[in-house]
N, C-alpha and C positions, 0 to 999 in steps of 0.2 A: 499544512496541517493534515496530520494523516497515519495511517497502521491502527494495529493489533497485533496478535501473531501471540504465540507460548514459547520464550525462552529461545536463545540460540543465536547467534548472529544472524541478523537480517542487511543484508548488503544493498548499495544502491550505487548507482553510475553518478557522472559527472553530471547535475540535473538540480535546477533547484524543484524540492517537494513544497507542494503547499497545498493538504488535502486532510478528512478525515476519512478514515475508517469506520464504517458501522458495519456493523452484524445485526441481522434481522435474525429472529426467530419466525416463522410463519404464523406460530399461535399469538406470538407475543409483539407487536411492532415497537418495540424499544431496543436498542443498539446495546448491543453486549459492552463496548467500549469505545469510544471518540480521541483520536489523538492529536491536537493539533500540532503539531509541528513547526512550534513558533519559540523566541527566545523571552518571552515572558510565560508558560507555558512547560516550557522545559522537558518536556517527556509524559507528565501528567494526564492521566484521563481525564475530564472533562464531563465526561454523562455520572449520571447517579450512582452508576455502579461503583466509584473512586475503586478502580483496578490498579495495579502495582503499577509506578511509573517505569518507562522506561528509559534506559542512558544514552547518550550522544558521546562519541568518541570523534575526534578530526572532522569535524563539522561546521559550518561557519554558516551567519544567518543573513536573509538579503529579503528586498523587497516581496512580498506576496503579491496576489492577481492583483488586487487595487493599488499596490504602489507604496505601500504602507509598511517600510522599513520593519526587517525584522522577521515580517510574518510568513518565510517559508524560510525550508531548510536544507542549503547547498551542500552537497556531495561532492566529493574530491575524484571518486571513478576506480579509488586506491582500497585495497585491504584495510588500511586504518582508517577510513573516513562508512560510519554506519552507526545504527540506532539496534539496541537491543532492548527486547522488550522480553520479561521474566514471563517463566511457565506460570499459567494461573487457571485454576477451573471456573471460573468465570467467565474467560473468554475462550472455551473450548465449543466451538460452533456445531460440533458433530457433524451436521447432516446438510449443514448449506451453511453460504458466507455470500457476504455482499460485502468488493470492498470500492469504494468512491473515492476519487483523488484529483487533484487539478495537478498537471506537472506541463513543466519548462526544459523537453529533452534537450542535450548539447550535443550530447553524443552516443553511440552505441554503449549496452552495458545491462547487467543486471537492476530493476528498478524496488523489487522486493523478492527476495528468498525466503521459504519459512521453510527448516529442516526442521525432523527428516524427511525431506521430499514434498512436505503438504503442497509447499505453493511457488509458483514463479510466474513473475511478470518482469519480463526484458523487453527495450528497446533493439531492438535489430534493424539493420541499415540505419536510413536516415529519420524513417517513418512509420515502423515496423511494430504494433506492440504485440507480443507475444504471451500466450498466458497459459499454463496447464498447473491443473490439479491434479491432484495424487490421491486414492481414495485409500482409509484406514488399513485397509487390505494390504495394501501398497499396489495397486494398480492405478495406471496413469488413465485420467480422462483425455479423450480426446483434442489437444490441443486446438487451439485458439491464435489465429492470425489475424488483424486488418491492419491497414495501410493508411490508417486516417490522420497519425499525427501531423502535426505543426510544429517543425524544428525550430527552435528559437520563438518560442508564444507559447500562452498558457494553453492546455485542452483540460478537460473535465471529461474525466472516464470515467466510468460503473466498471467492476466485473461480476458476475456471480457464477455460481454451481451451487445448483440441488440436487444432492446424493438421489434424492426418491427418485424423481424421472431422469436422472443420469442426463442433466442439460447444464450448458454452459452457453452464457455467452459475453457479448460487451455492447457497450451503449457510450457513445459519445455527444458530448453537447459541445456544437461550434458556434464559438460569437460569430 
């Protein structure tokens, strides 16, 4: 269960996703959009804001963290296997995003793209996740490296960036 993003191909690696996406506003603590990424579910946001669903292309569905058939969503690692989720000014974060995910890496790979340039989170090596933001400008934040995955098991990541203090970082929770 998991994303956001405005329009454009969003690519993912060979991995089952089982995570949502919120966006925080700082003044506001309510998630711009929730996606879970389940086959009941379908692309559909989920929070109050019923933001434009997004589409699944070569996707197939498998067990989520508790084991409960269906509720994440495997990546093929291929050009035809991803989630596109439509441009929408609802879920344009401006100034900071937060986005939360549980994921089951297999292998090296893109894990979200959002063009043009905003966002990228890849798996690198076996354990590697990799994250940089793009600021409107088009200037890149300082990338983001740790080493904490769990090949083959679920992990629960955070990432954010706040434009104001020009900070990034990641937060992992390990059973």
């Amino acid at each position: 269960m998991f994303l956001l993003c405005t329009c454009l191909p969003i690519c993912f690696t060979l991995a089952k996703i089982s995570c949502r996406l919120l966006i925080f506003l700082t003044e506001i603590p309510t998630p711009l959009g929730v996606y879970p990424l389940t086959k009941d579910t379908k692309g559909r946001d989920v929070s109050n804001k019923k933001n434009p669903p997004g589409t699944s292309t070569g996707v197939r569905y498998s067990p989520g963290t508790n084991g409960v058939p269906e509720k994440s969503t495997c990546f093929a690692g291929k050009p035809g296997s991803f989630m596109e989720f439509p441009k929408s000014k609802q879920l344009d974060a401006k100034n900071e995003i937060t986005i939360l995910f549980n994921i089951y890496p297999e292998k090296p790979g893109p894990i979200l793209e959002y063009y043009p340039g905003g966002i990228q989170v890849w798996l690198l090596g076996r354990n590697t996740l990799f994250v940089r933001f793009v600021r409107r400008v088009r200037k890149a934040v300082r990338p983001l490296k740790a080493r904490k995955l769990r090949r083959r098991q679920w992990n629960y990541v955070g990432v954010t960036y706040d434009q104001d203090s020009g900070t990034n970082f990641f937060s992992f929770l390990m059973k």
